[in-house]
FIRODO-487593 format. One record per residue (C-alpha): residue in three letters; x, y, z. Coordinates in steps of 0.02 Angstrom, whole numbers. Example, Ala and Ser with C-alpha at 12.3 -4.5 7.8 and 13.67 -1.06 7.14 Angstrom:
BEGIN
<atom><vovo>ala</vovo><X>615</X><Y>-225</Y><Z>390</Z></atom>
<atom><vovo>ser</vovo><X>684</X><Y>-53</Y><Z>357</Z></atom>
//
This chain:
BEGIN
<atom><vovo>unk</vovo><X>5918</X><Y>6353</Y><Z>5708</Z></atom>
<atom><vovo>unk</vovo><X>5767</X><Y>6444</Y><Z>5802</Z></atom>
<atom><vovo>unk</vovo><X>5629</X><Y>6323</Y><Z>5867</Z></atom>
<atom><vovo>unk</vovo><X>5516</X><Y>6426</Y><Z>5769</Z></atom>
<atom><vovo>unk</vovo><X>5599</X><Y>6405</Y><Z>5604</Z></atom>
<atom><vovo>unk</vovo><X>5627</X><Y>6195</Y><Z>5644</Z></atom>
<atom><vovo>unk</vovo><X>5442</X><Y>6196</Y><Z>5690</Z></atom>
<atom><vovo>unk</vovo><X>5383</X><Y>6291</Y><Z>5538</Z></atom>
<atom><vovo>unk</vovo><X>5492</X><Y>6176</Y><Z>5429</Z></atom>
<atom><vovo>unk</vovo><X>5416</X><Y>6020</Y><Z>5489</Z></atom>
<atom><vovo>unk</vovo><X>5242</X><Y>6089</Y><Z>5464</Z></atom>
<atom><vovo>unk</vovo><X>5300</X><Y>6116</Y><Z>5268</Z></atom>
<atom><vovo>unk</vovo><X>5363</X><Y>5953</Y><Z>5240</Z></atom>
<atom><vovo>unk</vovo><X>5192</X><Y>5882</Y><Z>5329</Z></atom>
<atom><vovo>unk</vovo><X>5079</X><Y>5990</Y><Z>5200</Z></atom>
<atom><vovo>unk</vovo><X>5223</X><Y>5916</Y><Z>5061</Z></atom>
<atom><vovo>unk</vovo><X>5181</X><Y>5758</Y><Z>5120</Z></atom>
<atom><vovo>unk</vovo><X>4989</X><Y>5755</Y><Z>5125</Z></atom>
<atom><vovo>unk</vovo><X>4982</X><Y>5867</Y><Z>4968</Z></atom>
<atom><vovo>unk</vovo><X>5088</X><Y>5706</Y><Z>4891</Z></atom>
<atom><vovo>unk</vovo><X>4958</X><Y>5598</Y><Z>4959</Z></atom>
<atom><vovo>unk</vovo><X>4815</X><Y>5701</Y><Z>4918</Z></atom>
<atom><vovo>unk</vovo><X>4869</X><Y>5691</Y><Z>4717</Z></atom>
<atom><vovo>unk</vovo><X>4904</X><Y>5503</Y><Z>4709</Z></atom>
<atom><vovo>unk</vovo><X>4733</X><Y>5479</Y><Z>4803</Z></atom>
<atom><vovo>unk</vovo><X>4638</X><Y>5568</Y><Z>4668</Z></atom>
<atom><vovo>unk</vovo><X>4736</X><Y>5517</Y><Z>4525</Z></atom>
<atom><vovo>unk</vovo><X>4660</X><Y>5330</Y><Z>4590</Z></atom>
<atom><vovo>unk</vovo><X>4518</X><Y>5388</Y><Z>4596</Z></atom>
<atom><vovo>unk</vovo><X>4489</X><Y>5496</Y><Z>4428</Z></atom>
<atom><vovo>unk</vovo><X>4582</X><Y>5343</Y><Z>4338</Z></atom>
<atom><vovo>unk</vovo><X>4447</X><Y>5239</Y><Z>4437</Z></atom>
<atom><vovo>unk</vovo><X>4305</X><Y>5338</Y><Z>4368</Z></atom>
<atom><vovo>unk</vovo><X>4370</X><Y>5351</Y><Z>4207</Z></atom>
<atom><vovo>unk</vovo><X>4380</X><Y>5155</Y><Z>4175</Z></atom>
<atom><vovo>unk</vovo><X>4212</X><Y>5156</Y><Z>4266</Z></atom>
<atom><vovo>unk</vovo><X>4120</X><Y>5258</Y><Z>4125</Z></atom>
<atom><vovo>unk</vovo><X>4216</X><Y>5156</Y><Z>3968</Z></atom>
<atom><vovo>unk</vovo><X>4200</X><Y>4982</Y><Z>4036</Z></atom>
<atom><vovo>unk</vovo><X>4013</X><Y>5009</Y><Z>4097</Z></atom>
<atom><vovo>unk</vovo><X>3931</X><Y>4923</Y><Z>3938</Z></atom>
<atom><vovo>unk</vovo><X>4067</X><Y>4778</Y><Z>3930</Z></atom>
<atom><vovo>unk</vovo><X>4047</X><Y>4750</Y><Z>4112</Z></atom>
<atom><vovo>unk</vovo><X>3867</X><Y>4759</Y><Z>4095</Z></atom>
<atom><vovo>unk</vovo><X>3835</X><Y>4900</Y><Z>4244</Z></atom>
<atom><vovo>unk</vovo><X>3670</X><Y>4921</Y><Z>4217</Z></atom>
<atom><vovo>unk</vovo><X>3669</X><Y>5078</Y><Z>4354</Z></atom>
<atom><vovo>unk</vovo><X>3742</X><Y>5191</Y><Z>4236</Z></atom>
<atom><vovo>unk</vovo><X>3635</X><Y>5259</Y><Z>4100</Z></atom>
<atom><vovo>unk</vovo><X>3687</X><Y>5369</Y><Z>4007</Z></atom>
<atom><vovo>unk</vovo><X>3711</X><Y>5406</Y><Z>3819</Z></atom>
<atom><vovo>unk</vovo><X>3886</X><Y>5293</Y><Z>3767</Z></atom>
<atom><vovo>unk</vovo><X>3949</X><Y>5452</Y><Z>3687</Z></atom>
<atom><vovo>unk</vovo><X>3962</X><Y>5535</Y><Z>3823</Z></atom>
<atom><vovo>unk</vovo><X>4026</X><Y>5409</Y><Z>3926</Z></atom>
<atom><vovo>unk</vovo><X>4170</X><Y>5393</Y><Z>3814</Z></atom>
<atom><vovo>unk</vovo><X>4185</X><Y>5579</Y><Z>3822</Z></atom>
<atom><vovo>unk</vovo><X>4191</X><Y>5582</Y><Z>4015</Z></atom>
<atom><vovo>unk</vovo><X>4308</X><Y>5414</Y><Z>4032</Z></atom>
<atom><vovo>unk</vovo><X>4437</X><Y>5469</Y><Z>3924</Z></atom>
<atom><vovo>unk</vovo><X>4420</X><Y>5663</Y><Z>4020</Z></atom>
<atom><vovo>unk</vovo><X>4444</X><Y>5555</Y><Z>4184</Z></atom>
<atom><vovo>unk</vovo><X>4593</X><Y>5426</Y><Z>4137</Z></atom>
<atom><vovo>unk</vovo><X>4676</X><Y>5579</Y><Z>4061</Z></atom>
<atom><vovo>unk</vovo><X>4657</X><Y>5667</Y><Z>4217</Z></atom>
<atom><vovo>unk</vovo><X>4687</X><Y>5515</Y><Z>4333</Z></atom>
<atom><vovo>unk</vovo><X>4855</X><Y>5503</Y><Z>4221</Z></atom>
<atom><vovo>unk</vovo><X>4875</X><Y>5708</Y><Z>4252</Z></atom>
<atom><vovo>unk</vovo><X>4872</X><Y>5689</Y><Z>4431</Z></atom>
<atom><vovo>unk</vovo><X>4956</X><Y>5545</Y><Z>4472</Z></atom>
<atom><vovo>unk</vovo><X>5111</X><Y>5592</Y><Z>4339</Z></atom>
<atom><vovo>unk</vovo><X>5105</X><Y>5768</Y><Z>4452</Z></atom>
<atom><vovo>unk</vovo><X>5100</X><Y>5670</Y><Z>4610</Z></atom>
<atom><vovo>unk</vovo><X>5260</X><Y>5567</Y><Z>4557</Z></atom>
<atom><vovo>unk</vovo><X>5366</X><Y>5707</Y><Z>4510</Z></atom>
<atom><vovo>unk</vovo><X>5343</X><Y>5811</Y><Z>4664</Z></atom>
<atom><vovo>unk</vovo><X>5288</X><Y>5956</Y><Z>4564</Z></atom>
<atom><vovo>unk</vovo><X>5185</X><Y>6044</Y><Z>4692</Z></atom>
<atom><vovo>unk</vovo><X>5120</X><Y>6243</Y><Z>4654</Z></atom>
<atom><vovo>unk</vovo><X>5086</X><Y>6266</Y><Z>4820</Z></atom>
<atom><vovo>unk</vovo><X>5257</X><Y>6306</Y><Z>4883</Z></atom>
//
């Protein structure tokens, strides 16, 4: 095998790796941001104000995303290959 070819494999199973990374990071944190917005009132976080509705709207958008990306990230399905 070329040192060109080793080299460029290594520097796609670095991307695989950070890309990995990079989904389970943002799953965490869309999950996080989704629990934020629908426990803000039992918590009593009085920095959010909003309308409830829509911070039902938006919490369920972001734990169904956080869910999205970190089902994605587990799997190893990337599209960027």
């Amino acid at each position: 095998m070329p040192v060109h070819q080793n080299w460029e494999d290594d520097k796609q199973k670095k991307k695989q790796s950070y890309m990995s990374l990079y989904n389970y990071v943002m799953g965490a944190l869309w999950l996080c941001v989704g629990l934020l917005f629908l426990l803000n009132k039992p918590l009593n976080i009085d920095w959010i104000k909003s309308d409830p509705v829509i911070d039902t709207i938006f919490g369920l958008v972001g734990v169904a995303y956080g869910a999205f990306r970190l089902y994605r990230a587990s799997n190893k399905k990337d599209s960027f290959r």
